[in-house]
C-alpha positions in Angstrom: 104.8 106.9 52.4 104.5 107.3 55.8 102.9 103.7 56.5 106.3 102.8 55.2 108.0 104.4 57.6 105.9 103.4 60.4 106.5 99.7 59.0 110.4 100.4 58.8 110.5 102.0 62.7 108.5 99.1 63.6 110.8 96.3 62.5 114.2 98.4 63.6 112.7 98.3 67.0 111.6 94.5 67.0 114.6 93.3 65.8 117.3 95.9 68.0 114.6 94.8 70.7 115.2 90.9 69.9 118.7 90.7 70.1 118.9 93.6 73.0 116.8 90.5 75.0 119.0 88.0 74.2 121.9 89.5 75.8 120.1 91.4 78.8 118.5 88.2 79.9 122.2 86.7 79.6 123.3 89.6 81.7 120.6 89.2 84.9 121.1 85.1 84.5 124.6 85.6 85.1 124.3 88.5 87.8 121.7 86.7 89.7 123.5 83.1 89.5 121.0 81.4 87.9 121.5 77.8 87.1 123.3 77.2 84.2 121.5 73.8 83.4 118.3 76.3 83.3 116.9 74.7 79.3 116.5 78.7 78.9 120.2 79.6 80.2 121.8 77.0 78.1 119.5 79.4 75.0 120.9 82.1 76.5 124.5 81.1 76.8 124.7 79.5 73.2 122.9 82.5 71.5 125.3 84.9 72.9 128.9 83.0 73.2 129.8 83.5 69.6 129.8 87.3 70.3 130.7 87.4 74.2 133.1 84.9 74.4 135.9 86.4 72.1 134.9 89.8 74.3 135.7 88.4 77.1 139.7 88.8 77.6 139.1 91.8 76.8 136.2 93.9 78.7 136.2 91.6 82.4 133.1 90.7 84.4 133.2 93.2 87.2 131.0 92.0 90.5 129.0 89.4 88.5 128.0 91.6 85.6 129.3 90.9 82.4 130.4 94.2 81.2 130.9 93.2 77.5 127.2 92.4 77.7 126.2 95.6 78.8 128.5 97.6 76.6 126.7 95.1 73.6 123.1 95.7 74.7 124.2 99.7 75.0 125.9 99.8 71.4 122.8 98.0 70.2 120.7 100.8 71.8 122.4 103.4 70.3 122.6 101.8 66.3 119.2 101.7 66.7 118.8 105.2 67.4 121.2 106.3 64.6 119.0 104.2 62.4 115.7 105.7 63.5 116.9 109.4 63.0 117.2 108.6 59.2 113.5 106.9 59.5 111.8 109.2 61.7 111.1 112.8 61.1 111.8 114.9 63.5 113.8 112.4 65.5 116.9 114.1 64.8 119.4 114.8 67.8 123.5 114.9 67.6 125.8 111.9 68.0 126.1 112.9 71.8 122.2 112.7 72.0 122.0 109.3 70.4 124.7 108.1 73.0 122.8 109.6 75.9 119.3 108.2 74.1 120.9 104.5 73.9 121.7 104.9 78.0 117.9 105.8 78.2 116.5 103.0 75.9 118.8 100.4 78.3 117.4 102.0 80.9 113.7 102.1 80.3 114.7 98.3 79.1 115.4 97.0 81.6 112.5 98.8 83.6 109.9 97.4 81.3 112.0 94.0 82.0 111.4 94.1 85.2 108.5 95.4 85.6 106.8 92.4 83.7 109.2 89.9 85.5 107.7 91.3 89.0 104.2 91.3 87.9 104.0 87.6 86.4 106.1 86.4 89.9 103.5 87.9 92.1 100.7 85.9 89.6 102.7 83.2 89.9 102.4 83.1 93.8 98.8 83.1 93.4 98.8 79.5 91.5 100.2 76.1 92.1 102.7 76.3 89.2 105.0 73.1 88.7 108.4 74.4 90.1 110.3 72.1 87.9 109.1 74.5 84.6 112.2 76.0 83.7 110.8 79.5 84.0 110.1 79.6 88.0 113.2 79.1 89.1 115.0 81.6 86.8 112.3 84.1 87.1 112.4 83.9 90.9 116.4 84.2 90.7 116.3 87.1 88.9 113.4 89.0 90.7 114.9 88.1 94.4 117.4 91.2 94.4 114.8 93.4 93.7 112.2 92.6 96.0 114.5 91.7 98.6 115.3 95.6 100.0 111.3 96.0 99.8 111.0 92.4 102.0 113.2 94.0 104.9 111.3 97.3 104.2 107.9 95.5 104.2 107.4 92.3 105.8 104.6 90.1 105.4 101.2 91.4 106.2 98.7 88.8 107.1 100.9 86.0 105.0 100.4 88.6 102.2 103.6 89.7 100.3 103.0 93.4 98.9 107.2 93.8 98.2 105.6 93.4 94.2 103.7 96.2 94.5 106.0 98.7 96.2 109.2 97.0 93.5 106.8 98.2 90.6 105.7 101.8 91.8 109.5 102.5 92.7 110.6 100.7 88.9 107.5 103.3 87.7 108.6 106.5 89.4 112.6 105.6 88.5 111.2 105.0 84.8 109.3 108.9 85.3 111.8 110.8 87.0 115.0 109.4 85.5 114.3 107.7 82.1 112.2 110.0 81.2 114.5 113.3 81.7 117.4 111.4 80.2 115.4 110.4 77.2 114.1 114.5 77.0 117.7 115.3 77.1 119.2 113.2 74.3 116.3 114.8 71.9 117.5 118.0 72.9 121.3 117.6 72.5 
């Protein structure tokens, strides 16, 4: 029985995880400009109109970021940790824990998000990639506000950029210190 209910958590989390994607990369493609001709932004933008659009008189873009995205990719955190306390034993916390879990899942999200976004940029530097791959560009737009404050904090060292490195230990810390104690609080509400 419980192989079943390993199998059960693990497709509520791939397919909450799936869709959460879709909208968050919609999100930091829209918050960071990114070029709406982008082959993957035009994917992004036609995946996620039919909900978004219709949302969008309602629940405004404030500073770039699409808040009916965000409040999406949150409510999608949180069904998915309604779900999992009927699936998981021992999961159980009250409705005011799974609210405060789904702000820590979109957290740690987009932590894990970036933190992979970072690493494959500074790889990417290392190798003569064709900048006319539609990844690139869209990666490097959406990575440039984070590494920027570490660029003015750290310039470059012997033509070496190491604003990656300090971008993932402060993503790693801010994923210890933060998402961790939010996520220990929501179990215990």
């Amino acid at each position: 029985m419980i192989y079943l209910a390993n199998a059960l958590i693990l497709l509520i989390q791939f397919l909450f995880g799936a869709v959460v994607a879709l909208f968050a990369f919609r999100l930091l493609a829209e918050a960071t400009r990114a070029d709406f001709y982008n082959p993957i932004c035009q994917f992004l933008y036609r995946a996620t109109n039919p909900i978004l659009t219709p949302l969008r008189p309602v629940i405004p873009t404030l500073r770039r970021i699409n808040l009916a995205a965000l409040l999406i990719i949150w409510l999608l955190e949180v069904a998915k940790n309604f779900l999992l306390r009927f699936v998981v034993p021992g999961f159980w916390s009250s409705n005011a824990g799974a609210l405060l879990l789904g702000v820590a899942d979109l957290l740690n999200f987009f932590a894990i998000v970036y933190l992979v976004m970072i690493f494959a940029w500074a790889l990417l530097s290392y190798v003569n990639v064709d900048p006319r791959n539609a990844l690139v560009p869209l990666l490097g737009k959406i990575v440039a506000p984070v590494l920027k404050p570490f660029r003015k904090l750290l310039p470059l060292i012997g033509g070496f950029d190491f604003s990656p490195a300090l971008a993932i230990l402060a993503i790693l810390l801010f994923e210890t210190l933060a998402v961790a104690w939010l996520l220990d609080l929501g179990h215990r509400i």
